[in-house]
N, C-alpha and C positions, 0 to 999 in steps of 0.2 A: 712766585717771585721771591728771590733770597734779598731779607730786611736788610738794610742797610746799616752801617758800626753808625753810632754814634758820634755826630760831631760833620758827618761827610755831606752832609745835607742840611739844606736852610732849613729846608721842612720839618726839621725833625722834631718840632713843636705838638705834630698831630700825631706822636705817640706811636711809632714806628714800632712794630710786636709783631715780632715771628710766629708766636702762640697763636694771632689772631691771622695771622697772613697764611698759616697753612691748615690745611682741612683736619676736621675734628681734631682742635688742639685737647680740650678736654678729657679727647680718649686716650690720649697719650699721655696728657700727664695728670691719669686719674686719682679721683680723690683726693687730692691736693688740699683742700677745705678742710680735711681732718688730719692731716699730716703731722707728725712730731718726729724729734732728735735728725733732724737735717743734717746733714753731710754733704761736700763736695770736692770734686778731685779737677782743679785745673788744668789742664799740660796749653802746651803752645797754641794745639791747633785743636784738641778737642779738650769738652768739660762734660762733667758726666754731674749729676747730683741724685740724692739720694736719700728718703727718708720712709718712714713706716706710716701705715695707718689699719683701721677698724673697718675691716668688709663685712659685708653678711655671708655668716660663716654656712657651709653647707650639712654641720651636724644640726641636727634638730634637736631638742627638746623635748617635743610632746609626740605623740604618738596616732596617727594618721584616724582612728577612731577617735579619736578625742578634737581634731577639726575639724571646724565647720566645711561643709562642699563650696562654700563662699571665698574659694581664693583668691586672693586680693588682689591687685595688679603688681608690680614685682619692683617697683620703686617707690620710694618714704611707705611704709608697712607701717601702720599702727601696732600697739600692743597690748595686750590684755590680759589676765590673771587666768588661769587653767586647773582645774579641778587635779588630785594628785593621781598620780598616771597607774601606778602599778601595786598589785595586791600585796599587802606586805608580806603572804605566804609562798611570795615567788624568793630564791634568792637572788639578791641584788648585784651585779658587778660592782669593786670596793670604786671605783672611777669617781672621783671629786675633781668636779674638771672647774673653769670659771665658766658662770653664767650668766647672762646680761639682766639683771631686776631694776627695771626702772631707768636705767642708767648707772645702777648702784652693783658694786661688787657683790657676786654673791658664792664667794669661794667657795664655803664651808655645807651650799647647799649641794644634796646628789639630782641627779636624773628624775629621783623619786620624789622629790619636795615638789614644793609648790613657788613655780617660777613666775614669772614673767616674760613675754617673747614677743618677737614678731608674728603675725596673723601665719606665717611658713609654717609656725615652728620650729626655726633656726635661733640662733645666739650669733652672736658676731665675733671674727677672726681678726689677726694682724695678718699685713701680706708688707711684704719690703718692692720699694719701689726702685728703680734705677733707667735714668734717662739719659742717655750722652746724646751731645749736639757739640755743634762746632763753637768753638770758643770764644769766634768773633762776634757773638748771640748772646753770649754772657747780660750783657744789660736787659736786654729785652724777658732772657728771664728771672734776673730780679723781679725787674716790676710784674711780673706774672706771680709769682710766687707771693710778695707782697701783697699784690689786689688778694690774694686768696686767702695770707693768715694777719691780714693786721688788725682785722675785726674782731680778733678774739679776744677774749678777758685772761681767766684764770687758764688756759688750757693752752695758751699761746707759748710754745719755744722761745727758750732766753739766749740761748747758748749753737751755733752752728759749726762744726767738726770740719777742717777743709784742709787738703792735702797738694801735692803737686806745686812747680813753679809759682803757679798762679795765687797762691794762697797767700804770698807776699806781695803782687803786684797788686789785688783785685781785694784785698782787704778791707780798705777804707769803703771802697764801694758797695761790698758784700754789708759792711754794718752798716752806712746811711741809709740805704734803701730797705734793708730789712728790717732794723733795727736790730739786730742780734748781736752778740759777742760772737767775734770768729775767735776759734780754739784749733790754730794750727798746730799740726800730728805731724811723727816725719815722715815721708815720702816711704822711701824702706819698708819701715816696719810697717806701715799699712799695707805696700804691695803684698808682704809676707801674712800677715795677715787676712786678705782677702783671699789670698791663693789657700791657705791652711783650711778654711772654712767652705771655699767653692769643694776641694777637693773630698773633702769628710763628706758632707753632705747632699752635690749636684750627682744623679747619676750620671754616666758618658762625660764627663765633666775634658776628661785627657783624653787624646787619642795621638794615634800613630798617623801621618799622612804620606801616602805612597799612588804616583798618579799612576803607575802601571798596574796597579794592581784594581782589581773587584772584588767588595767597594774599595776607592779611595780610602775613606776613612776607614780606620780601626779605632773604634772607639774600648776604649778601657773599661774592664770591673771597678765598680770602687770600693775602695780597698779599708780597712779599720783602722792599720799600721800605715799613715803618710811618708815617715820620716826614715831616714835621712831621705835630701833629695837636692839637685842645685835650680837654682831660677836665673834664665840667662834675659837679663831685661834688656831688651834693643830697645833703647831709645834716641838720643843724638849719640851717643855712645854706648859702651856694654857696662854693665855690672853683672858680674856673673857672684850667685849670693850661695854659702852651703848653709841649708835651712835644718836643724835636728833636733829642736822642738818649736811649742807652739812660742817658747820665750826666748833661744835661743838661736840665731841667723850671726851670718860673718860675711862679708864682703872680702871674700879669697883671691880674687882678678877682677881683669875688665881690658876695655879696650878701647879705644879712641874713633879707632874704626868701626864707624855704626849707620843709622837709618842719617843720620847728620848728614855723614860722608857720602852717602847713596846720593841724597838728596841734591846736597850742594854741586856736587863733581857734573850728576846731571843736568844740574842748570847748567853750568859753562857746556858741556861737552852737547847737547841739544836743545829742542826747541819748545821742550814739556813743561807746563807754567806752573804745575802745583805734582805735590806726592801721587798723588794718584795717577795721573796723565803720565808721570813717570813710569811708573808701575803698569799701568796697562801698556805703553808704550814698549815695554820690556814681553810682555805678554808671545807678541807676534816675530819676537827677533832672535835670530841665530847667533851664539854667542861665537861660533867655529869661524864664523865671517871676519873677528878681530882678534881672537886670540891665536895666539901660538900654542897647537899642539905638540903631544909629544912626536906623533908618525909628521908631524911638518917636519922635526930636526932630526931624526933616525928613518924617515920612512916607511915607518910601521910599526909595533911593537918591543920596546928595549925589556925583552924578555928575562935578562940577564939579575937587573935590580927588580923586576917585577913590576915594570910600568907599558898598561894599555897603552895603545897606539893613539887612542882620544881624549886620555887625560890633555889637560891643561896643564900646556910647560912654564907659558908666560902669560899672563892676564892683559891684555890689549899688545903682544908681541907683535902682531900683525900689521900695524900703523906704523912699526918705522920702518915698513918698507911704501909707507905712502908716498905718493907723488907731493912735491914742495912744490909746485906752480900753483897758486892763489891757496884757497881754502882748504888744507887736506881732510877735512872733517867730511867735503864733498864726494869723497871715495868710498864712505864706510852708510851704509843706512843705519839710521836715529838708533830704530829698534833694536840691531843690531850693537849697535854702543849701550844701549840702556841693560842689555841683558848681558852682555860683558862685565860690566858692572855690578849689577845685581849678583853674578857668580862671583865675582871678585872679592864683594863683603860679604855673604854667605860663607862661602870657602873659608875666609878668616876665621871666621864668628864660629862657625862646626868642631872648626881644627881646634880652636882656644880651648872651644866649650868641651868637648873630647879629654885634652890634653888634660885639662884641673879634672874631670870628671875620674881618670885613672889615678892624681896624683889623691885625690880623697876616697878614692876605692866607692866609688857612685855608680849606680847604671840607673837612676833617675834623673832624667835629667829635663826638665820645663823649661819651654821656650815663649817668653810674653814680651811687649812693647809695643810702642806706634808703625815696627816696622814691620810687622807679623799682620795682625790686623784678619787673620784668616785667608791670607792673601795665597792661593795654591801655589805661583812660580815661586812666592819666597818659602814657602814651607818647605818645597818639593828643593831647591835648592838648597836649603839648612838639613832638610832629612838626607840628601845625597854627601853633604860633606862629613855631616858626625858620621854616617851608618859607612863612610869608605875610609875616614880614618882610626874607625874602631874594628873593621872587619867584619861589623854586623853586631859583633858585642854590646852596644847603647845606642838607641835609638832614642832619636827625637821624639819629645812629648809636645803637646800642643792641646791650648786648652779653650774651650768652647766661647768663655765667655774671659777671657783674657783681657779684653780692653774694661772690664770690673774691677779690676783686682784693687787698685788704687782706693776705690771710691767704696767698696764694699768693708775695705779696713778701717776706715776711718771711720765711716756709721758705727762699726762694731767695737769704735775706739768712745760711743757717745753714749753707748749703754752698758748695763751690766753684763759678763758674760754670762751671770749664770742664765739670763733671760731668752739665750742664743741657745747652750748647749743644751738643757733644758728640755727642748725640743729638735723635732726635724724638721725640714725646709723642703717644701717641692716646686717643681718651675713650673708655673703655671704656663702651657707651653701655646695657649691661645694670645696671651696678651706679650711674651716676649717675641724679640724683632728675629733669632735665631743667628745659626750660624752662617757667615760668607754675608753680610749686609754691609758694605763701604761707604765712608760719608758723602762719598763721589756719588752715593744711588740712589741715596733715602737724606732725607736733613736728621731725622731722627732713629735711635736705635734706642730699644727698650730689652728690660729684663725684669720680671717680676716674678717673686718667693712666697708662696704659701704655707702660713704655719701649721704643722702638723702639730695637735696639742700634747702628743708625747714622740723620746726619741721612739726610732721605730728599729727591732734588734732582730736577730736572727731565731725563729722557735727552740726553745733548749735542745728537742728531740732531733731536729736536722741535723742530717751528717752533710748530706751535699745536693744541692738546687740544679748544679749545674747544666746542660744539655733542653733544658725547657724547651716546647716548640713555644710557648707564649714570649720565647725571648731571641727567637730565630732571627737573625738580622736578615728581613726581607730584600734589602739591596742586594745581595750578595747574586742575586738570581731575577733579572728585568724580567718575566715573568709570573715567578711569587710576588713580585712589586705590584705589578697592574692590578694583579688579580685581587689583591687584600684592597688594594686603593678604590677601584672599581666597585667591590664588593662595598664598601665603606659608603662607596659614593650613591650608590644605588640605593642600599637600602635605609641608609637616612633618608631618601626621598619616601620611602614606603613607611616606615618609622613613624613618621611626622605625620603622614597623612591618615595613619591609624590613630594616632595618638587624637589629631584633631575628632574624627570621628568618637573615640570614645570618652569626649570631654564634651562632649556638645551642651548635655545636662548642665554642667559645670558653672556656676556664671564668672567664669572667667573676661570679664571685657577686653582688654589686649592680648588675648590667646592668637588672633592670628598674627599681629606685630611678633610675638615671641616665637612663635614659628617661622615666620618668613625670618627674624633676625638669626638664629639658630642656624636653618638650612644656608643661609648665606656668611653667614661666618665658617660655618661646619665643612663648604665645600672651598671655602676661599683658602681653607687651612691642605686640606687634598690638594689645591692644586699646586702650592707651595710645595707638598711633600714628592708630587709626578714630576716637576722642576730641580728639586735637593734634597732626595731624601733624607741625607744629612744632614738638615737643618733643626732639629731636636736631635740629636744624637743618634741611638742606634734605631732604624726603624722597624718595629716588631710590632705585632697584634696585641699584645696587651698596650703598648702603648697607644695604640690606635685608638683603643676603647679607652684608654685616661684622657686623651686629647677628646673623645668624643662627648666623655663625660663633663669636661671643664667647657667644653660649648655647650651643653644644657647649664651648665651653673651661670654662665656668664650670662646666659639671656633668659635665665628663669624657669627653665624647663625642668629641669632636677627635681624640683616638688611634685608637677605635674606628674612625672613618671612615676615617680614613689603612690600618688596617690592611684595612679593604674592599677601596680601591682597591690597595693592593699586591697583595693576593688575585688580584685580576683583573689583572693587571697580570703576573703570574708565570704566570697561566692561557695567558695571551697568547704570554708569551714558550716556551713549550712548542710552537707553532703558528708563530714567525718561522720566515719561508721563508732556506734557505741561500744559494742562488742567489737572486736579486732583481732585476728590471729597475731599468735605470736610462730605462725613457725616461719622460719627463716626461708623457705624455700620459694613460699607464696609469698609474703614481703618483697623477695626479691624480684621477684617476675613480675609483682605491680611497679616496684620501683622502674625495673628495665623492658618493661612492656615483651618481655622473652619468658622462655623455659628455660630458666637458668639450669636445671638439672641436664641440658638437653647440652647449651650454648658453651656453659662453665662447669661442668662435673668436677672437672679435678680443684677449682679455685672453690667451689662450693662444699665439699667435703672439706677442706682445707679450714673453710669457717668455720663452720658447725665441730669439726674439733678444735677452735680455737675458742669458743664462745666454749664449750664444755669443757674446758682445761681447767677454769676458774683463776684464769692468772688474769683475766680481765678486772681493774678497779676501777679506775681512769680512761676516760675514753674521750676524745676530742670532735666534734662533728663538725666542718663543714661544708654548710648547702650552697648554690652557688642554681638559683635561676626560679624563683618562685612564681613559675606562671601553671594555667592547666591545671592538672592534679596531683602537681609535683608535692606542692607542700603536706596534703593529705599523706605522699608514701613517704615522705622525709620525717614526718612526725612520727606517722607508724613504728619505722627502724628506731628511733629513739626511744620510744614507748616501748619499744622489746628490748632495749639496751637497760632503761629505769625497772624494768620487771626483774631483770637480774641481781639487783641492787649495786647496778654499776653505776659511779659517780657519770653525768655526761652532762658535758660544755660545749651549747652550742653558740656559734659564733655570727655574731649578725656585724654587718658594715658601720664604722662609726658615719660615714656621709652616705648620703644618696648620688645611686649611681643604677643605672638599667639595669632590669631582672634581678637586683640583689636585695636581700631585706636589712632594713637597717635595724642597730640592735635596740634602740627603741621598740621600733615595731613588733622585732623578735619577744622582746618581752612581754608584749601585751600581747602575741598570739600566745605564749604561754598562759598568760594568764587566762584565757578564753578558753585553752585547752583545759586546763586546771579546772575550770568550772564542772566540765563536762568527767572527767579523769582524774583524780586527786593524785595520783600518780605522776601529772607533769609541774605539779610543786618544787619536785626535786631536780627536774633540771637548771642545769646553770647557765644565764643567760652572758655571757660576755662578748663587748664588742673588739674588732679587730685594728683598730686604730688607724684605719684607712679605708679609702671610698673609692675602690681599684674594683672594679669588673672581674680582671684577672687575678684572684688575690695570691700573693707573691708571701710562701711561710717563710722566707729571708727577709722578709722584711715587713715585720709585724709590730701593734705596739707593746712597750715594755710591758703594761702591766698585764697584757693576757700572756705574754712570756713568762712574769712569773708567778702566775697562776697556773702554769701547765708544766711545772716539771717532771722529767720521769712519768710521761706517759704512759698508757699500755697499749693505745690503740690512735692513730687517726684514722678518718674515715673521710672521704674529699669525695661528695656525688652533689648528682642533679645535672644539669645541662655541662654540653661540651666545654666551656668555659670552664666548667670546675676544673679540669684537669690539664688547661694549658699550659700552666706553670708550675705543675708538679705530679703532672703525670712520669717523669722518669728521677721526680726526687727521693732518695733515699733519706731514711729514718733509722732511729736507734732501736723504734719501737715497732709493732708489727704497722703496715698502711694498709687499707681499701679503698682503692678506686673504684665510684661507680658513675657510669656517663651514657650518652647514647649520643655517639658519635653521626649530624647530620650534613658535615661541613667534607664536599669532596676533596680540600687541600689538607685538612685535618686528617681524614681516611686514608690517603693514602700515605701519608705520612708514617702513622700509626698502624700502614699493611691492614687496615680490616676492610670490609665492605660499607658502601656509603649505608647512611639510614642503621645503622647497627649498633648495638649496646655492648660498653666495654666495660669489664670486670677485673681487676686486678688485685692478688691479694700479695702484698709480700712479705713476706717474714724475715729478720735481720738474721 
């Protein structure tokens, strides 16, 4: 039941709250209790608000030997003081990240001090929150917001950031009930601001929308260089802005005729009561039914100027040949008028936006407002007007999370930048609402940002990523779709029920709530994705495993898996041989379970005179799937790589995430190893500043970037995942792929045979 405004009811004494009128308000707008620098962006008909808080972050701390098997249940986590983690004869990654002690900053400690933590062995994260609802709700969430931070002391926001119309109307109200100072921002430069920051930092953030085509969407790279670029804001009117740096925007045009003019003309002209009934109403209707074309006045094609016979000569030309006896509105169906319309100010709005777009020599060109909305007929009609009066030359951009843009600049108008750029930002794609969700469907739309604790940049060594299968856009082929979705869907059920099995020891108490809440999150996100694929942007396999991974975070499971794989991992190391060959031939056929002399002749000769050139110093490793007795032959190849006296960096996960080791953990298998081998001293253990399955060398963190320049070697093995997103990346320096390819949509992809190991050696 939608709450009622204030004021429209006697009732309204009993505290009328939308928060409490609809199901699990709490998970919508979570962690509210810890929240700081609030933000809000008003408009007419929707509000969006906005503030930061403290999650538990998914790096850890300590190092899965060092806790206890007593994992705690996975809400309020006590903490405790931990003996220090790693020998000091290992070397250390320089990473001085922040650590939670006590509640006390503890900058200046490393990885290797002596912390304080959660019983996980996590530290805790910021994540940025953003909730739009409809704006006649406004009061209801004040007093929400209020029940949750007015109990605070010292920690309590003074100060709230608020943008949009509203920010003048709703002011007094914004500080009585909050108590806060409102610090109205302009409208503008927050829009500009929120779009500069989605686009740096959201992947798939812009795309292209084209309904004849497969996919619809074309989602974008994102790009280092944003600027120049125009932003054409439909809101009751146009402002179309040339944006050419982060400081620098100009309002070049605009236009009168906007989502206003749709609106209003629709009221008089039918019988649709709000925007959206509008809108869908236009959905169903043929515009050709009221306008005048060109083949109505020529008869076919005026071949001569170069006008199709189905252009649009007159925008509702066809009504004055209506009949004048009573109502002439009776002659034309709604639909048909609503979509007349809707062409009418699209066409404008293309043509304008086009027209400045040539006179500033642009072919960016971003399209945002309330009239956009993700809406397919208006995109599909704004993408048809610029792309026919440009000739194809500028296409419309359209951007994912566009109804942000407002609310995301004015938060960022309430802190430091350096505190923003600093770092990188991922979508946590579990907890936001995604793309194509209308207020007409949901009351609520959510978007929530994970801090990544450093930027995340391209390897020095990459030349180009491009062609990934881990970045295939599976839409492109219903098919490939099913079958990853299916896949996904399946063996999370198998996943889970192994995992339950191999935790049983565990005294885990809510192990099966975390399971059942997982599988039912985990499948409720699938069935969203067999619904719109494009509802996170592009849909690919490694995404699929980051979405899979933020469903273990979100319900607890991420520790649990980590501790799996340390399990096996420790099993293993009971089983490292003392003695160890070093020749490369027999390393490699334990690594790839083959005869590599047999499978790889020519890529194996190829090594063996590259190892004996002596141009190796540097050498990069990594492993990608520690289960079995993988990590026995991954350590092997290292241990033959440190016999050389080649410097080697191997890379373990800053989070947990399935089959991957984190670089914690990596460190203290070094040190284990170290005991046995004095030789694995000298490896270097550095983490990859991300908790990707798929790990992407475009997008790693800065500081193993600049720790690896000028490579001489990378080396990308262990399971198929190591090579899905860079099995056809090129480097400056020579690369080794090593995998055993067991996935049939992988094998044929890659022409080998299923169940088969692949070798790849290339030389720049």
């Amino acid at each position: 039941m939608a709450a009622k405004e204030k004021g429209t009811d006697s009732n309204y004494g009993k505290s009328i709250d939308l928060f409490q009128e609809t199901s699990l308000p709490d998970d919508i707008i979570k962690n509210i209790k810890h929240g700081k620098s609030f933000a809000i962006d008003i408009g007419g008909s929707l509000a969006k608000l906005a503030y930061i808080s403290n999650v538990p972050s998914r790096r850890r701390t300590v190092s899965y030997s060092e806790i206890s098997s007593n994992i705690p249940p996975s809400v309020n986590p006590t903490k405790h003081d931990t003996p220090e983690l790693i020998s000091s004869s290992i070397p250390q990654s320089p990473s001085k990240r922040r650590y939670t002690t006590g509640g006390q900053d503890a900058s200046e400690q490393t990885v290797s001090g002596r912390v304080s933590h959660p019983d996980s062995g996590c530290d805790s994260s910021a994540r940025l929150h953003f909730i739009k609802f409809e704006t006649k709700y406004i009061e209801s969430c004040m007093d929400f917001v209020r029940h949750h931070i007015m109990g605070r002391n010292n920690c309590r926001p003074k100060v709230i950031k608020a943008t949009g119309g509203g920010a003048f109307k709703y002011k007094h109200l914004i500080e009585n009930q909050l108590g806060l100072t409102v610090d109205k921002e302009d409208e503008m430069a927050c829009l500009i601001n929120g779009c500069n920051f989605l686009l740096r930092h959201i992947p798939n953030e812009a795309f292209i929308y084209n309904k004849t085509m497969i996919p619809e969407y074309d989602f974008q790279k994102r790009e280092d260089n944003i600027f120049p670029y125009l932003l054409v804001n439909i809101g009751s009117g146009v402002s179309i802005l040339k944006v050419e740096s982060d400081t620098l925007f100009t309002r070049v045009a605009g236009t009168s005729m906007g989502g206003g003019t749709f609106w209003g003309l629709g009221s008089l002209l039918t019988s649709a009561e709000g925007f959206d009934e509008l809108l869908e109403l236009a959905v169903d209707g043929n515009h050709r039914n009221v306008d005048m074309l060109v083949k109505d006045i020529y008869g076919g094609d005026y071949d001569t100027i170069g006008l199709p016979g189905d252009l649009t000569a007159s925008s509702f030309g066809k009504t004055v040949r209506a009949t004048k006896d009573g109502d002439s509105r009776a002659s034309f169906a709604q639909c048909d008028v609503a979509k007349s319309l809707l062409h009418m100010i699209s066409n404008d709005i293309g043509q304008i936006a086009y027209l400045v777009a040539r006179l500033h020599d642009l072919n960016r060109v971003y399209f945002g407002g309330f009239f956009i909305r993700g809406h397919p007929t208006t995109m599909h009609t704004i993408s048809f007007a610029i792309n026919y009066w440009s000739s194809g030359a500028v296409q419309a951009l359209f951007l994912r999370h566009e109804g942000y843009l407002g609310v995301v600049g004015a938060f960022l108008k309430g802190i430091a930048a350096a505190d923003v750029e600093r770092y990188s930002w991922g979508e946590n794609y579990v907890r936001s609402s995604g793309l194509q969700r209308c207020p007409s469907q949901t009351t609520f739309d959510t978007l929530e940002l994970d801090r990544i604790d450093e930027p995340l940049v391209p390897l020095p060594d990459l030349v180009d990523a491009s062609n990934a299968l881990g970045d295939v856009d599976l839409s492109v082929s219903e098919s490939d779709c099913r079958y990853w979705l299916d896949l996904f869907r399946s063996s999370s059920l198998d996943s889970v029920s192994r995992l339950a099995d191999q935790c049983r020891d565990l005294k885990i108490l809510d192990l099966p709530d975390r399971l059942r809440s997982f599988n039912n999150t985990f499948i409720k996100v699938l069935d969203e994705l067999s619904e719109k694929p494009f509802i996170h942007g592009r849909l690919t396999i490694a995404r699929l495993y980051d979405i899979r991974t933020q469903c273990l975070s979100e319900t607890g499971l991420h520790e649990v898996y980590s501790a799996a794989i340390w399990r096996n991992i420790e099993e293993q190391l009971g089983t490292f041989p003392a003695q160890q060959t070093t020749n490369q031939r027999r390393l490699l056929d334990e690594l790839l379970e083959t005869d590599v002399s047999l499978r790889f002749p020519n890529e194996l000769h190829k090594w063996e005179d590259l190892l004996s050139s002596g141009r190796l110093h540097k050498v990069l490793v990594v492993p990608n799937g520690f289960v079995g007795g993988l990590s026995n032959s991954v350590m092997s190849l290292v241990r033959s790589l440190l016999l050389r006296d080649i410097q080697v960096t191997v890379v373990g996960n800053s989070y947990p995430s399935e089959y991957c080791l984190t670089y914690i953990d990596l460190v203290d298998l070094l040190r284990r190893l170290a005991e046995r081998d004095p030789v694995f001293r000298h490896a270097v253990p550095m983490e990859t500043g991300v908790g990707s399955v798929c790990l992407d060398l475009s997008r790693i963190g800065s500081q193993l970037a600049e720790l690896c320049p000028r490579l001489d070697l990378v080396v990308l093995l262990g399971q198929e995942r190591a090579i899905l997103s860079n099995y056809s990346a090129r480097f400056r320096c020579p690369s080794l792929k090593l995998a055993r390819i067991t996935d049939p949509w992988i094998a044929r992809k890659l022409d080998v045979p299923i169940d088969s190991p692949v070798m790849r050696l290339d030389l720049p």
